[in-house]
GUDREN-217249 format. One line per field, with one value per residue: x negated, y, z of N, C-alpha, C in turn; residue number from 1. Coordinates in steps of 0.05 Angstrom, whole numbers, plus 5000, padded with zeros to 4 digits. Atoms other than C-alpha are relative to their C-alpha. Example, Ala and Ser with C-alpha at 12.3 -4.5 7.8 and 13.67 -1.06 7.14 Angstrom:
REM GUDREN-217249
n.X = 4982; 5016
n.Y = 4976; 4976
n.Z = 5000; 4999
ca.X = 4754; 4727
ca.Y = 4910; 4979
ca.Z = 5156; 5143
c.X = 4982; 5015
c.Y = 5024; 5022
c.Z = 5000; 5014
tiba = 1; 2
REM end
This chain:
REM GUDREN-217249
n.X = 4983; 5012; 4991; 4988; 5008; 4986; 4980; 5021; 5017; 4990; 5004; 5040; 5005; 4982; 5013; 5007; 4996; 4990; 5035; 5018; 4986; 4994; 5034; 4999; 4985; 4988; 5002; 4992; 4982; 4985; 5005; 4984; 4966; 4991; 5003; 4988; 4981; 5016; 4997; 4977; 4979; 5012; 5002; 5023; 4998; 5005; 5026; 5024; 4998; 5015; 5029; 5001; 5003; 5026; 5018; 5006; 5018; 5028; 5010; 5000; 5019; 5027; 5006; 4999; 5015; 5000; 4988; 5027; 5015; 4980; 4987; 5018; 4992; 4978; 5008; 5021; 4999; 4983; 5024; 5010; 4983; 5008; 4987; 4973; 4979; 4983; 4979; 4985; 4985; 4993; 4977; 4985; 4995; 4990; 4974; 4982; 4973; 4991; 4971; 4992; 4990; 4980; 5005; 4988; 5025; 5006; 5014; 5016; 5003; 5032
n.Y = 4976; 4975; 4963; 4978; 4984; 4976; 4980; 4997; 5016; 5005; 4974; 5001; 5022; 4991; 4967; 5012; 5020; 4985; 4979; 5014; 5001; 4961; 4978; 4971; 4988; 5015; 4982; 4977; 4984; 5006; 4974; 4972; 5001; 4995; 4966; 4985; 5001; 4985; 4973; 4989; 5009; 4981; 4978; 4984; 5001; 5025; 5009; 4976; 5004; 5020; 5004; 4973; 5021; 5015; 4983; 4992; 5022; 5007; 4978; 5006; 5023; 4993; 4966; 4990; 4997; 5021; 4989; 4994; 5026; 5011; 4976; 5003; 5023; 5002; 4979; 5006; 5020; 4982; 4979; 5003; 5003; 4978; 4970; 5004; 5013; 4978; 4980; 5009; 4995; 4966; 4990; 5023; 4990; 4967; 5005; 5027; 4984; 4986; 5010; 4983; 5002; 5018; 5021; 5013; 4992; 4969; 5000; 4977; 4991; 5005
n.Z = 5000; 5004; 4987; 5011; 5006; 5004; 5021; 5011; 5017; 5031; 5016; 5015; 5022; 5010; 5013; 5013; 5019; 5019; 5012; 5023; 5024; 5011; 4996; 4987; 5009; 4983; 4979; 5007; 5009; 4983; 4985; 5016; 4992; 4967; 4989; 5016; 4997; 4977; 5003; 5002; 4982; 4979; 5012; 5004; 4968; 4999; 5005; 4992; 4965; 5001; 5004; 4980; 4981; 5000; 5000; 4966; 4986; 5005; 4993; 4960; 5001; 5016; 4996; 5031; 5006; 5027; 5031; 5022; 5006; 5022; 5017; 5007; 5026; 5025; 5014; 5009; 5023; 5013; 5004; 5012; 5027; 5010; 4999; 5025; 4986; 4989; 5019; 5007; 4975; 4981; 5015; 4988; 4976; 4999; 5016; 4984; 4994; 4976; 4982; 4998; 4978; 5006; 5009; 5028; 5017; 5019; 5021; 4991; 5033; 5008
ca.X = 5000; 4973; 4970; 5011; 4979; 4985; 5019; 4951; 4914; 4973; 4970; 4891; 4904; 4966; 4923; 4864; 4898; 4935; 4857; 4838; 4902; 4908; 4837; 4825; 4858; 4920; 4909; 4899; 4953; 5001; 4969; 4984; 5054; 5063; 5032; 5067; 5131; 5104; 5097; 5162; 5189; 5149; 5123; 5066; 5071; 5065; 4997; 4964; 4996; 4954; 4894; 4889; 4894; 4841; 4801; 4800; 4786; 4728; 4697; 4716; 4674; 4618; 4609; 4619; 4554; 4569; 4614; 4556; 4518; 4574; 4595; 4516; 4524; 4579; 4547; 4480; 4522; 4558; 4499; 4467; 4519; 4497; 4520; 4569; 4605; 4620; 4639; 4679; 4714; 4723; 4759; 4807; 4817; 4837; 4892; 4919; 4994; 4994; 5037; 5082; 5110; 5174; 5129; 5152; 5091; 5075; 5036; 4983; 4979; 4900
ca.Y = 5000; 5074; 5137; 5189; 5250; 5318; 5376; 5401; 5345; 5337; 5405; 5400; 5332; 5366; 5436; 5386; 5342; 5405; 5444; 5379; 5373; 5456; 5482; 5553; 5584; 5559; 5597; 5655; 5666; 5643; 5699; 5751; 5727; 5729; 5799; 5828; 5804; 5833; 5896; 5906; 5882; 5933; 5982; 6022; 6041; 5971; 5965; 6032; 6005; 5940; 5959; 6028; 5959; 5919; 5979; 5993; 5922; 5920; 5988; 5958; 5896; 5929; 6003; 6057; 6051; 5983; 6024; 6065; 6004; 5978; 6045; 6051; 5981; 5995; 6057; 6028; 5975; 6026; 6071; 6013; 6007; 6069; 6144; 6112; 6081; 6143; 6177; 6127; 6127; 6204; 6208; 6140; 6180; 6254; 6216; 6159; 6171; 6204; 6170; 6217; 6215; 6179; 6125; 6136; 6154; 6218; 6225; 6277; 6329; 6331
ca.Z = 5000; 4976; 5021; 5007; 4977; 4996; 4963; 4956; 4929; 4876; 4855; 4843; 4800; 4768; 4750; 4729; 4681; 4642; 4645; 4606; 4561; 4540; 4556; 4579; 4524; 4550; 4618; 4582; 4541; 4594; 4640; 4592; 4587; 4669; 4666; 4612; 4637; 4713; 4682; 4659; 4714; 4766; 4721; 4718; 4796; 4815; 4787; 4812; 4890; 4880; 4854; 4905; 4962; 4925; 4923; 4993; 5011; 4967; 4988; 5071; 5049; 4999; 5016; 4967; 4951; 4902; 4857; 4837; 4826; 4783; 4751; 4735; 4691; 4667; 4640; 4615; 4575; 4546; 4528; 4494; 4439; 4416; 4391; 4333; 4394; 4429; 4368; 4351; 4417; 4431; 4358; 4386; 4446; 4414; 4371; 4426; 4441; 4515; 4577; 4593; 4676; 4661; 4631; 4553; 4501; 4460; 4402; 4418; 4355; 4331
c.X = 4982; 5007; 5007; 4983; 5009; 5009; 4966; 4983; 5023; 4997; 4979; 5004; 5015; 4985; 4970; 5008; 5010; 4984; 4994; 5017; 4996; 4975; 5008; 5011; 5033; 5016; 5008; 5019; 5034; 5000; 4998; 5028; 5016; 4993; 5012; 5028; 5001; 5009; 5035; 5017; 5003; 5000; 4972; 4983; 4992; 4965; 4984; 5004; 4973; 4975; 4985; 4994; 4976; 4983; 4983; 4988; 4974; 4977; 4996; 4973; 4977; 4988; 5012; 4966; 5000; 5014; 4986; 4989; 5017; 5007; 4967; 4991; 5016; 4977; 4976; 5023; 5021; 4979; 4984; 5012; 5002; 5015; 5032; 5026; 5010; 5009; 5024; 5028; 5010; 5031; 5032; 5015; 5021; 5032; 5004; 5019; 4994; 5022; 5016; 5013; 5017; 4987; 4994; 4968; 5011; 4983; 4994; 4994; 4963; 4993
c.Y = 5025; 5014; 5023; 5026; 5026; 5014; 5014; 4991; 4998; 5023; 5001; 4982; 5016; 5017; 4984; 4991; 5024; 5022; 4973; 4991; 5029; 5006; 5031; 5025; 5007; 5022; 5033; 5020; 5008; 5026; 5020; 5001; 5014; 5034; 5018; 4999; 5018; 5030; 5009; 4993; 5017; 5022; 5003; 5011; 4980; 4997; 5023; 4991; 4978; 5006; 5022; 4974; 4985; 5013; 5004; 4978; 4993; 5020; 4995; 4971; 5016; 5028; 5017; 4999; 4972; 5011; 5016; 4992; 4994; 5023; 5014; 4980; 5005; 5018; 4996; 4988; 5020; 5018; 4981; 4995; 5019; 5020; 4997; 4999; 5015; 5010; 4993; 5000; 5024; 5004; 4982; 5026; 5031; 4991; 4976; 5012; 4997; 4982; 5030; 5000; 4979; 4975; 4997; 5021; 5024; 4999; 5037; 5018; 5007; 5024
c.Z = 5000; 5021; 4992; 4999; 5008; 4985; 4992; 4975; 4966; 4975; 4983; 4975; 4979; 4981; 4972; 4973; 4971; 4991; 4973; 4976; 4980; 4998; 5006; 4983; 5008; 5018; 4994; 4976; 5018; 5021; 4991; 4992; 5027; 4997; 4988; 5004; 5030; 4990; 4997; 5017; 5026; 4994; 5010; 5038; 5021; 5000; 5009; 5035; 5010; 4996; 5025; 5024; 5004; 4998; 5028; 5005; 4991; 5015; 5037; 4995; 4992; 5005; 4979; 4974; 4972; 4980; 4994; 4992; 4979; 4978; 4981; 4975; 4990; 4975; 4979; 4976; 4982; 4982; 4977; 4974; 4982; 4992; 4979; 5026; 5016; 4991; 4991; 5021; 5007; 4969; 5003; 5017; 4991; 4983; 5014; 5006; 5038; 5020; 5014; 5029; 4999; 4993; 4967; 4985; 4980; 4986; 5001; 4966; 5009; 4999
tiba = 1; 2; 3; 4; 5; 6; 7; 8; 9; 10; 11; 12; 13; 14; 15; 16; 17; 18; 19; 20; 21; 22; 23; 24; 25; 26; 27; 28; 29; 30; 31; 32; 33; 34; 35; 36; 37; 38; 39; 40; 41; 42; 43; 44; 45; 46; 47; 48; 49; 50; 51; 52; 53; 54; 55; 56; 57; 58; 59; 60; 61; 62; 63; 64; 65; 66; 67; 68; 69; 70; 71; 72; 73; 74; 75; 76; 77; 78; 79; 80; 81; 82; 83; 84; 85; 86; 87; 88; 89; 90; 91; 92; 93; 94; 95; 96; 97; 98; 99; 100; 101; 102; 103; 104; 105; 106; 107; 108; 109; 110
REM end
């Protein structure tokens, strides 16, 4: 006679077996489903409460001193993609449609 499995352990086998049927694509189209449905379900508000939380707790764990560290790499890897890639980016940026308070988009004149 077998021993009954926890809710745990089945989960693990469960998550296992459908990582080795799907693969990690899978994961991530599924988790852009959940979040895109999320969003419209919260809004925009939602996601500035959450991240403002996980901010804090990282900054209570790491200092402020790791987001200059981080905001430093970012910056390098940004820097090495060179001058096309800012230009390319600033003219993106002067013609992206605008959020507007309410939420609804604007199309910024040039």
């Amino acid at each position: 006679m077998s021993k009954p499995i926890t809710v745990a352990e089945a989960g693990r086998r469960g998550g296992k077996k459908t990582s080795a049927k799907y693969g990690k694509d899978f994961y991530t189209k599924i988790g852009k489903q959940g979040g895109a449905a999320l969003s419209g379900q919260k809004g925009r508000e939602y996601y500035a409460a959450i991240g403002k939380i996980g901010g804090s707790r990282v900054k209570e764990l790491r200092g402020a001193a790791f987001f200059a560290e981080i905001g430093k790499k970012g910056g390098n890897v940004n820097k090495a993609k060179g001058k096309e890639y800012f230009q390319r980016i600033g003219q993106m940026g002067g013609s992206a449609p605008r959020m507007r308070r309410n939420g609804s988009k604007t199309k910024t004149a040039a």
